[in-house]
N, C-alpha and C positions, 0 to 999 in steps of 0.2 A: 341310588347314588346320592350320598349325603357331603357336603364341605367338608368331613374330617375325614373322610374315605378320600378325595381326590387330595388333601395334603398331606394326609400318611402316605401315599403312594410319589408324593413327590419328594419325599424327606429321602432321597437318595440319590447321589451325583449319577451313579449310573442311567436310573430312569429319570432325569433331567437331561442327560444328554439323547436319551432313546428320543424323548418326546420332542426334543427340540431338529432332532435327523427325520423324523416323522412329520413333523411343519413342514417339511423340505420338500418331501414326495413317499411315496409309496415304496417301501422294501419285503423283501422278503427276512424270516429271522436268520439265514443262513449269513445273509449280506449285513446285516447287525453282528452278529458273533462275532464276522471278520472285520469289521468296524471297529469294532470296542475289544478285541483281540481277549474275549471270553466265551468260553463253551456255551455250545449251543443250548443245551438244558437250562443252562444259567440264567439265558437272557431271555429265554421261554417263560421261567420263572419272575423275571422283571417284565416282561410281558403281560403276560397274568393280572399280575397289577395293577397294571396303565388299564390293561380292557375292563378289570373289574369296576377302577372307579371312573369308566367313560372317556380315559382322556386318550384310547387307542381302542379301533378293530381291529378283528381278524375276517380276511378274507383268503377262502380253502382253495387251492388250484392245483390239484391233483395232490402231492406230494408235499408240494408247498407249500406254505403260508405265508400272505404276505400283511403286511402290517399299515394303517395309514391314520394321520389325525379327523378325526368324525368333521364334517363341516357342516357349515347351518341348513348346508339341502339335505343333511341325514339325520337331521332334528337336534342337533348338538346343543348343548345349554350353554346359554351365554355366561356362565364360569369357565366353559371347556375354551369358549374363544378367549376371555379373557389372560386364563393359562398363555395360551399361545403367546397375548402380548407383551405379559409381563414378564416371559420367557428372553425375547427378543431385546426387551430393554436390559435385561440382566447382562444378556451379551455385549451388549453398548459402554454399560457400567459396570461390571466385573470383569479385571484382566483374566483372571486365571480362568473364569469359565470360558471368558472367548478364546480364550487359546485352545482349553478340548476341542468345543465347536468346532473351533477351526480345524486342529487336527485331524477329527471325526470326517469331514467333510473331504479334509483329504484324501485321504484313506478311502472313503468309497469312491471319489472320483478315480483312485486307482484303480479296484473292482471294477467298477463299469468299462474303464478303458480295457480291461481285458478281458470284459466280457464281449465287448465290441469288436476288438482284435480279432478273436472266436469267430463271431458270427460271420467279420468281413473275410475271414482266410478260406470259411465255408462257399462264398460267392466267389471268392476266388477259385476256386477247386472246381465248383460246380457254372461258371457261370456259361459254359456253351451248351449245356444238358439241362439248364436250369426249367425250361419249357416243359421237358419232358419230366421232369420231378415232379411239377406242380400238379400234372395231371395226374398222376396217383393218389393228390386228397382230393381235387373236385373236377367233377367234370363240366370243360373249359367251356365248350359251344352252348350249354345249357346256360351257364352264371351270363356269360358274353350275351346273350341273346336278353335275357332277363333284366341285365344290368344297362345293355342300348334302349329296352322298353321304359325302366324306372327312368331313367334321363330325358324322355324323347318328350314329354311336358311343354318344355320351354326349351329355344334357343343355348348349346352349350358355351357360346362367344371363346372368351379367352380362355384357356385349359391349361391346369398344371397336373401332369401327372410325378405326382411325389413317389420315389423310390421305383423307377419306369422298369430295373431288372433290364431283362429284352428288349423293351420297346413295344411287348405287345400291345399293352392300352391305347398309347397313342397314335402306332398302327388302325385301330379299330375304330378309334374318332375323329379319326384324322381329318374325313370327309365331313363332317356333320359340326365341326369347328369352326371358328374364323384362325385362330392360330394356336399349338401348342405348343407346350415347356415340357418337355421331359428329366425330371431330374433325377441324380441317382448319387449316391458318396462313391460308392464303386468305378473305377475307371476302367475295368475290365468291360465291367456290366455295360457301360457306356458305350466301350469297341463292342461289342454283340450289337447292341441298339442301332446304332449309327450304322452298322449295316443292314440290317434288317430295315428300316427307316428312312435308307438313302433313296428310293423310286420315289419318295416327294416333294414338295417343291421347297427349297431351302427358305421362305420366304415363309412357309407356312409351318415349320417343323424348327425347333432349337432345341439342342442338348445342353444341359446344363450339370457341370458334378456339384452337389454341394450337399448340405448337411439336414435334413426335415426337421432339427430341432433348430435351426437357425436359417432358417431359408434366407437367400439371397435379394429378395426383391421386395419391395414397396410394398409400402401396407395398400390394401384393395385391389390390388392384380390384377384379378382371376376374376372369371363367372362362373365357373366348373373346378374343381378340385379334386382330387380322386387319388383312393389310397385301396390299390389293389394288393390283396396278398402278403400286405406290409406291414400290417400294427400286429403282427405277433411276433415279426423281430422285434420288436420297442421295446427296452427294458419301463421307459416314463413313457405310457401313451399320450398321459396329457399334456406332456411340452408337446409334442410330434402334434397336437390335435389344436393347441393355442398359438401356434405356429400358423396353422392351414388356417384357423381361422382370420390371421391378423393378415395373410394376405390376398383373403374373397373380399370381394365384392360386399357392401349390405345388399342382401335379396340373393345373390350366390346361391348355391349351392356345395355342396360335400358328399361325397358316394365314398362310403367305405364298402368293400368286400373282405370278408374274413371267414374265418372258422366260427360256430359256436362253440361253447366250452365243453370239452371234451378231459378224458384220461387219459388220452395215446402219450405216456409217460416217453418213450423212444424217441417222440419228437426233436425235445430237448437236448440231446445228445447226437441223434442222428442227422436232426436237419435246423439246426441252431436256433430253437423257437426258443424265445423270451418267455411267453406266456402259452397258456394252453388251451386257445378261444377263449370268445367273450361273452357274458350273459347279455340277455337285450338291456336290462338294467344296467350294465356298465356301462355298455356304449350309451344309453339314456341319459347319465351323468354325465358323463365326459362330453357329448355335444353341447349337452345343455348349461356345461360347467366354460365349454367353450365359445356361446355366444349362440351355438346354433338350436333352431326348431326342432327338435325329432320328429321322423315320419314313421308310420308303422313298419316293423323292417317285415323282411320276405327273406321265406329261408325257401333253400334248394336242396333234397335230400342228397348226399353222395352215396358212392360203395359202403367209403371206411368212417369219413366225415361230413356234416352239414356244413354246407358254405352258404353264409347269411350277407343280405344286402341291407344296410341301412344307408338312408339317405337324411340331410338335416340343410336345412335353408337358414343360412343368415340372417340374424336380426337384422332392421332396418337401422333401427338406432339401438345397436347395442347399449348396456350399462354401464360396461366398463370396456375400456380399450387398453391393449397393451402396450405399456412403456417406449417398449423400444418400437418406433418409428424409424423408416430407410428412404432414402432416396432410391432411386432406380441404377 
């Protein structure tokens, strides 16, 4: 990668807008094409470009591809970061590019909302059978048992279970708790939970509906955080994961349970998966991008898929802390 490689590949309004959507978060090219309202080849082809001279990857997930700007924990050269800022000021100081930006940006928040639409009509459909679905990709008494051992270390104190579905998690720690959050966007899900939930003591159990990219509570909450089953609905796992971590505890902890990466392409259409599992290196990043330790994860064979436990401890004094700050 040479200077005149990464500004040949930017001498184009199209791949100046790509890389500046790519600052933002993580896409697939499908979600570009309908962004920039150009064929898919095309923007494969602008693609190409950005990856060849460093200022974009490609990361392969079945069928997919998705796309995201390299950061300094993926060895990125500090011309790649600079790009980024001089990108951002151009926004500041060019009207006409901040208006694409902006368009651009709307435009995919359209997409997403209707990819979320999808996924939440799917909980609505399935949310009294939902139990019984999930145990066709892992089996439940095995992870549950595995996943109560990786916890049982230290005290779980305050517990938020994010995206609770049924209510199982919080069923299960209920005892081993000082008090839990069950949260969920779904208010279906919620009626399932709240009765499955109701034989405890109201004192020690709260349902909460709200959103895991904007959680409702105070930054340091939590001592336990737990994302069962749920970051492969995520279109951005890393909002969902900077989220969880701005409301633990320092010293906290976070239990994710997920699939590892897999092919089961039917996922995504039959049972609204986002993503298609995760490498241990992903999840590595993303805690570690989120403030947390990683721990060695532990996988659980299934039938059809592997279901993986990673767990990751809060910095004490994180580096950086995120902006938004809440009262309770």
């Amino acid at each position: 990668m040479t200077v005149d490689t990464i500004f040949r590949a930017l001498a184009d309004p199209t791949r100046l807008r790509i890389t500046r959507l790519l600052g933002a978060m993580e896409l697939a090219v499908g979600e570009l094409a309908q962004v920039l309202g150009q064929s898919q080849p095309r923007v494969s082809r602008h693609v190409s470009i950005l990856c060849d001279a460093g200022l974009a990857e490609r990361r392969r997930e079945g069928s997919w591809v998705f796309l995201r700007t390299p950061s300094s924990m993926d060895g990125a050269s500090p011309i790649v970061e600079a790009v980024a800022r001089l990108l951002a000021i151009a926004e500041r100081e060019d009207a006409d590019f901040a208006k694409a930006c902006e368009d651009d940006r709307r435009k995919l928040t359209a997409i997403r909302t209707s990819r979320e639409a999808t996924a939440e009509g799917y909980f609505e459909r399935h949310a009294v059978d939902w139990d019984e679905l999930r145990r066709l990709h892992s089996p439940d008494q095995l992870v549950e048992e595995a996943l109560t051992k990786a916890l049982d270390a230290t005290p779980l104190g305050q517990v938020l279970d994010i995206g609770t579905g049924t209510g199982r998690m919080a069923e299960l720690f209920a005892e081993g708790a000082e008090r839990i959050v069950a949260l969920d966007k779904n208010l279906e899900m919620l009626r399932i939970a709240r009765a499955k939930l109701q034989h405890l003591p109201a004192d020690q159990i709260e349902l909460v509906q709200g959103d895991l990219a904007d959680l409702p509570f105070a930054a340091a909450s939590f001592d336990t955080v737990l994302l069962h089953q749920v970051l492969h609905f995520i279109q951005d796992p890393a909002i969902a994961l900077a989220e969880a971590a701005r409301v633990t505890k320092p010293g906290g902890r976070i239990a994710i349970v997920d699939f590892a990466a897999h092919d089961h392409e039917e996922l995504r259409d039959r049972h609204a998966h986002a993503r298609l599992g995760f490498s241990d290196a992903q999840i590595k990043e993303l805690l570690s991008s989120a403030g947390f330790a990683p721990s060695a994860p532990q996988a659980l064979d299934g039938e059809e898929l592997v279901v993986k436990i990673w767990i990751g401890q809060r910095h004490e004094n994180p580096l950086s802390t995120p902006a938004k700050e809440r009262t309770a």
